[in-house]
Gaussian input, Z-matrix of N, CA and C with variables (Angstrom, degrees):
# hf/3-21g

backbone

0 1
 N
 C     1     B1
 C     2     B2     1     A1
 N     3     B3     2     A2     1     D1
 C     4     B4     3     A3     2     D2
 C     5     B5     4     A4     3     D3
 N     6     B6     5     A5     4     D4
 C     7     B7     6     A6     5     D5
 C     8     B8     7     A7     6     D6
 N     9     B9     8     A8     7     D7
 C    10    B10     9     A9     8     D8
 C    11    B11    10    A10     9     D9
 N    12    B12    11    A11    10    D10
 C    13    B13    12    A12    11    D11
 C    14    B14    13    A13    12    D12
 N    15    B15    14    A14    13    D13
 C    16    B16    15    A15    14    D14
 C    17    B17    16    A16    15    D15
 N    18    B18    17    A17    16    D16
 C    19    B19    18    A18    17    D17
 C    20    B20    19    A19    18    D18
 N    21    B21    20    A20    19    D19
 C    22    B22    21    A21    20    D20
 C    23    B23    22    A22    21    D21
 N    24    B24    23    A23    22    D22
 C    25    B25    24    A24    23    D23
 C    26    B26    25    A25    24    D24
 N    27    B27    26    A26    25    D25
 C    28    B28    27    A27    26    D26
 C    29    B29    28    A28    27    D27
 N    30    B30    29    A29    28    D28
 C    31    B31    30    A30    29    D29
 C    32    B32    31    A31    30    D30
 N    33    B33    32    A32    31    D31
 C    34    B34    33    A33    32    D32
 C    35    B35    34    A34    33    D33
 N    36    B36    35    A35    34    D34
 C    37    B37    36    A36    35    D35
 C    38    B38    37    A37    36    D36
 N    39    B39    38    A38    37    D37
 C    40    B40    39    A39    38    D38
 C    41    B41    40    A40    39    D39
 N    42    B42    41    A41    40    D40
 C    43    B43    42    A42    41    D41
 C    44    B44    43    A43    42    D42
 N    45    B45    44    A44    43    D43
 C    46    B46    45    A45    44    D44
 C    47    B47    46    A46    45    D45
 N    48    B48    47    A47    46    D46
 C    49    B49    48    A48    47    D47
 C    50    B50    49    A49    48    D48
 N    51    B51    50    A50    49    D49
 C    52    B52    51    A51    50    D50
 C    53    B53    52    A52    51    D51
 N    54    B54    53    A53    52    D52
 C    55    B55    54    A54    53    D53
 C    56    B56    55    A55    54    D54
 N    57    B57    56    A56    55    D55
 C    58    B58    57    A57    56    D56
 C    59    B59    58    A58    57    D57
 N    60    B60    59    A59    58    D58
 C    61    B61    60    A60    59    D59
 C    62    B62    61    A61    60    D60
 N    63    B63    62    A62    61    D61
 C    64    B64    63    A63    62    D62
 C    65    B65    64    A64    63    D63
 N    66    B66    65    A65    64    D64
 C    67    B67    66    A66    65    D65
 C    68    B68    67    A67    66    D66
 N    69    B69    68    A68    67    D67
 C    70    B70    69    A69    68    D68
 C    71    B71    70    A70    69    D69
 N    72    B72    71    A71    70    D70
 C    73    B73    72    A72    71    D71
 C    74    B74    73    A73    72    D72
 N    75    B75    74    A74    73    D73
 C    76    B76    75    A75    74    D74
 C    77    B77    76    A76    75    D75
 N    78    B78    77    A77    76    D76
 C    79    B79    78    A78    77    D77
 C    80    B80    79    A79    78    D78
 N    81    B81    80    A80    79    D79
 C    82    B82    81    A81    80    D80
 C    83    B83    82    A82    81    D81
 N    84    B84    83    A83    82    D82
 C    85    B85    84    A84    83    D83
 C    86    B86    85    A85    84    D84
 N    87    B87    86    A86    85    D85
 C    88    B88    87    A87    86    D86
 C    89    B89    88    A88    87    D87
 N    90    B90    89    A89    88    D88
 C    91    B91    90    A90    89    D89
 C    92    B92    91    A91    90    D90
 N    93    B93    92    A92    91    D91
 C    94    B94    93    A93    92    D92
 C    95    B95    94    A94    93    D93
 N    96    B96    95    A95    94    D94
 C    97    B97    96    A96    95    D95
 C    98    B98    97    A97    96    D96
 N    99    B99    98    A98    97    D97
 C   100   B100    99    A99    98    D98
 C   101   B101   100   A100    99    D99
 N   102   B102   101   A101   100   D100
 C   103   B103   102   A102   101   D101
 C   104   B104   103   A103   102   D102
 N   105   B105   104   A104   103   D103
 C   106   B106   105   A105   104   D104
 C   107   B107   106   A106   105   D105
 N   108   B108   107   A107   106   D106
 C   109   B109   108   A108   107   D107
 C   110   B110   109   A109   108   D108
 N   111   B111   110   A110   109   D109
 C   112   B112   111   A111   110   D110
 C   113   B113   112   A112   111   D111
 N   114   B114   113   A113   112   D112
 C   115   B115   114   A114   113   D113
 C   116   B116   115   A115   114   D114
 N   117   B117   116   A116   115   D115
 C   118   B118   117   A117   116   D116
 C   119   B119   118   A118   117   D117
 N   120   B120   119   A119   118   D118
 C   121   B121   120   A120   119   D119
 C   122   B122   121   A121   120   D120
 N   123   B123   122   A122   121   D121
 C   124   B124   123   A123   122   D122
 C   125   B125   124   A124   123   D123
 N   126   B126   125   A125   124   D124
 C   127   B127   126   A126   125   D125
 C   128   B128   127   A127   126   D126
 N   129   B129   128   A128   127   D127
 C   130   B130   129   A129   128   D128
 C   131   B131   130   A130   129   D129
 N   132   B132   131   A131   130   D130
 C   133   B133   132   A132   131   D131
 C   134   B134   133   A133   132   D132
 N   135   B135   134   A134   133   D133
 C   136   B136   135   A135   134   D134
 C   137   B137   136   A136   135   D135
 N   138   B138   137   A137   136   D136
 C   139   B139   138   A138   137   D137
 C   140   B140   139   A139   138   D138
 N   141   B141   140   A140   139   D139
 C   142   B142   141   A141   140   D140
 C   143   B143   142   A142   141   D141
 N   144   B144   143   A143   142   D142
 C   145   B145   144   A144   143   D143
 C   146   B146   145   A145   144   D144
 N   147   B147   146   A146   145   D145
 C   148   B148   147   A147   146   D146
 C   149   B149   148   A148   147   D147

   B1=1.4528
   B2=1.5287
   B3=1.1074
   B4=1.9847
   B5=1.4996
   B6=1.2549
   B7=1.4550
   B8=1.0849
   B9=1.3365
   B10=1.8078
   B11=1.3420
   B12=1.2509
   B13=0.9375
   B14=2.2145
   B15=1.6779
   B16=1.9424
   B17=1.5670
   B18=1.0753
   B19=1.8909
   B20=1.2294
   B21=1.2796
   B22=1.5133
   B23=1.5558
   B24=1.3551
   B25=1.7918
   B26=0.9932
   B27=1.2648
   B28=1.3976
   B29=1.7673
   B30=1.5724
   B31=1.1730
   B32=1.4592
   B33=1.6078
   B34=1.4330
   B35=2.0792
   B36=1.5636
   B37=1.5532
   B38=1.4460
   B39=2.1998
   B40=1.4259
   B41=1.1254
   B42=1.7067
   B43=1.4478
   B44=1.6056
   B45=1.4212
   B46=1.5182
   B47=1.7077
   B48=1.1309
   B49=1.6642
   B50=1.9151
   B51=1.7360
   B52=1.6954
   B53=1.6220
   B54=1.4513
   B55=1.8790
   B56=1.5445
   B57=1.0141
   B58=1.5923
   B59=1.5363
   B60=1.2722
   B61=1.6461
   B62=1.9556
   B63=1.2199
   B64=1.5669
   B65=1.8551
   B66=1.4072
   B67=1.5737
   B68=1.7840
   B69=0.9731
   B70=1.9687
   B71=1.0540
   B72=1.7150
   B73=1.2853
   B74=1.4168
   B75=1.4774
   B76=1.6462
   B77=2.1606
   B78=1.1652
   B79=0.9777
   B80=2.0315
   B81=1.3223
   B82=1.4015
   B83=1.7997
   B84=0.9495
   B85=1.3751
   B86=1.7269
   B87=1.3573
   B88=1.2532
   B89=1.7226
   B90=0.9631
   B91=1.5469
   B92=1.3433
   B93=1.4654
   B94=1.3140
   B95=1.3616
   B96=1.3382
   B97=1.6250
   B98=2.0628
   B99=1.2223
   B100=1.5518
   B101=1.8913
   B102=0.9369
   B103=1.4660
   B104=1.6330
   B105=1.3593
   B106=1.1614
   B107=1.3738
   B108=1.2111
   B109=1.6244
   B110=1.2559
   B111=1.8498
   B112=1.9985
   B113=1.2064
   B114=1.0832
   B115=1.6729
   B116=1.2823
   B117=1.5615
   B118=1.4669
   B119=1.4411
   B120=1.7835
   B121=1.6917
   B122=1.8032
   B123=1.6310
   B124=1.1464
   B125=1.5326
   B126=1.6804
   B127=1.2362
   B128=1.4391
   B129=1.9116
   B130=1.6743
   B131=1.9062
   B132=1.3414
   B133=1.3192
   B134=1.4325
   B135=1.1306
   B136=1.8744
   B137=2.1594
   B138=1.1109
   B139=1.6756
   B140=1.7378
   B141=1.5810
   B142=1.6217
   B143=1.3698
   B144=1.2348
   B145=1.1831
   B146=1.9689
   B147=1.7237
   B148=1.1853
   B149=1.5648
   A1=110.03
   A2=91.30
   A3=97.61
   A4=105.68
   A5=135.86
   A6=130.38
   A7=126.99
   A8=125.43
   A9=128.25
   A10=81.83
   A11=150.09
   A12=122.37
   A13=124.56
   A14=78.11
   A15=99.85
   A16=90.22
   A17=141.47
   A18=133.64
   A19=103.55
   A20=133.50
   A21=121.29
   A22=78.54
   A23=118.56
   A24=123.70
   A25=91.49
   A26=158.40
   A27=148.00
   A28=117.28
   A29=116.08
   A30=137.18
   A31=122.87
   A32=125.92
   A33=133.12
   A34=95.81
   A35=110.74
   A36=112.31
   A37=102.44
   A38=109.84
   A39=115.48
   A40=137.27
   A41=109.12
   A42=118.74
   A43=79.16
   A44=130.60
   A45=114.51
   A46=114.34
   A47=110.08
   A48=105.03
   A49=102.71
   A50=100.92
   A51=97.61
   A52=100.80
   A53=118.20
   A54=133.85
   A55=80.87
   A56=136.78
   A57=139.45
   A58=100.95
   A59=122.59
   A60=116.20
   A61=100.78
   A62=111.68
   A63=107.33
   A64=93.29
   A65=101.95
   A66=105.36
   A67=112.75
   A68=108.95
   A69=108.86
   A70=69.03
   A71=137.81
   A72=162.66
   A73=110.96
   A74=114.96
   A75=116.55
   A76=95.10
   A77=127.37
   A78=115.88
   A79=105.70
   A80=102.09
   A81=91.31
   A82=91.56
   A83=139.60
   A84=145.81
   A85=99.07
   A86=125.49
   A87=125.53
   A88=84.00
   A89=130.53
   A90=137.17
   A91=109.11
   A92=138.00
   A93=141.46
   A94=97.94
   A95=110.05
   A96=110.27
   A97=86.69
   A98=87.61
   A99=102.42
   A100=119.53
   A101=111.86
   A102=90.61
   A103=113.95
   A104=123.75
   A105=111.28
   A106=91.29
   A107=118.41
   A108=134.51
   A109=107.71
   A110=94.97
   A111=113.55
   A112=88.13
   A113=114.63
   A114=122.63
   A115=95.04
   A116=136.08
   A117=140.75
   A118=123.25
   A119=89.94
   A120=97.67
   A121=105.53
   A122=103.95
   A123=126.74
   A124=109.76
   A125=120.29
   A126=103.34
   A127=140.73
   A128=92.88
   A129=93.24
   A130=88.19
   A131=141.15
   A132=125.93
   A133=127.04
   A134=99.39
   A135=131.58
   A136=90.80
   A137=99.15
   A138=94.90
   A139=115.19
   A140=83.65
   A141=83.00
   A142=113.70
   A143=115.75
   A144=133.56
   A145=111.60
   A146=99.65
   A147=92.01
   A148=140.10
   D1=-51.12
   D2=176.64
   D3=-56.85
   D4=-42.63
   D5=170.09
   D6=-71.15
   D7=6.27
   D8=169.11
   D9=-109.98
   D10=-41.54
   D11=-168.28
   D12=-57.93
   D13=-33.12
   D14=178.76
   D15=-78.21
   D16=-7.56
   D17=158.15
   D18=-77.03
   D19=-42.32
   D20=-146.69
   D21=-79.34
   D22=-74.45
   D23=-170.50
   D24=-42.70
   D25=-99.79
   D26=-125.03
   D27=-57.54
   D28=-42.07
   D29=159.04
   D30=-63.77
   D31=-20.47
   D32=-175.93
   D33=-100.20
   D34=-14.88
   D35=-174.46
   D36=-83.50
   D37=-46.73
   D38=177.43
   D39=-61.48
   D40=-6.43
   D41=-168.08
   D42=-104.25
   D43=-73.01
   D44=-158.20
   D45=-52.90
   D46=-23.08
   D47=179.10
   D48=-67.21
   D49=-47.54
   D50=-171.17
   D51=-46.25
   D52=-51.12
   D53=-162.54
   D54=-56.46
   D55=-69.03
   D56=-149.27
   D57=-67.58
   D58=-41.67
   D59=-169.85
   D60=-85.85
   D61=-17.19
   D62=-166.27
   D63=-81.81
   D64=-50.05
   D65=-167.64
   D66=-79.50
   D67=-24.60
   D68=-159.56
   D69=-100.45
   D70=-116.50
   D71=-141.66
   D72=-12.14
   D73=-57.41
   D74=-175.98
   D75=-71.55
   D76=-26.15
   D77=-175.26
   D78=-62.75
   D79=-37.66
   D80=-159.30
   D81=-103.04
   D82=21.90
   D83=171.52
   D84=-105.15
   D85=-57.57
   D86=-156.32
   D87=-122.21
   D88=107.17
   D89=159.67
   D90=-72.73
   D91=152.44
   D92=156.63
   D93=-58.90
   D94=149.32
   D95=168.34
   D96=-136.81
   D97=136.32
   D98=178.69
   D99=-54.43
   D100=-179.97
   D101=166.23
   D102=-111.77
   D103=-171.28
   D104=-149.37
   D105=-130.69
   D106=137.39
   D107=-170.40
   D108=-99.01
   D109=130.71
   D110=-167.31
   D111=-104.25
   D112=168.32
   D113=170.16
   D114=-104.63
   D115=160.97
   D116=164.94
   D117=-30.73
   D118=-50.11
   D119=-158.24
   D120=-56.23
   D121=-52.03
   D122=-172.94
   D123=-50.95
   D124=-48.55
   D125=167.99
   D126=-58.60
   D127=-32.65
   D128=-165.63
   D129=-80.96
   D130=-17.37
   D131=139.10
   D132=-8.64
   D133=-86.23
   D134=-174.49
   D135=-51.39
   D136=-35.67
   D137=-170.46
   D138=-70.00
   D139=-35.24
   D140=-174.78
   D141=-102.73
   D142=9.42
   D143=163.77
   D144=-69.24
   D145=-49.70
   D146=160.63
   D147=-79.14

């Protein structure tokens, strides 16, 4: 009994670390970066450029 109990904790510690490294971690490794504002001219440029 005492040794399912050292499964349940050990398995209830491995799951909150996986939740914590999947959700926080990529936040502070890969930040959103906004996007970056064209003015018109420059696009219809870039357009007929292509």
């Amino acid at each position: 009994m005492f040794h399912y109990k050292w499964k349940k904790i050990i398995i209830i510690c491995l799951l909150f670390t996986l939740i914590f490294f999947s959700t926080i971690t990529p936040n502070i490794i890969l930040p959103k970066q906004s996007a970056i504002a064209v003015q018109e001219q420059d696009w219809e440029m870039f357009l007929q450029e292509k």
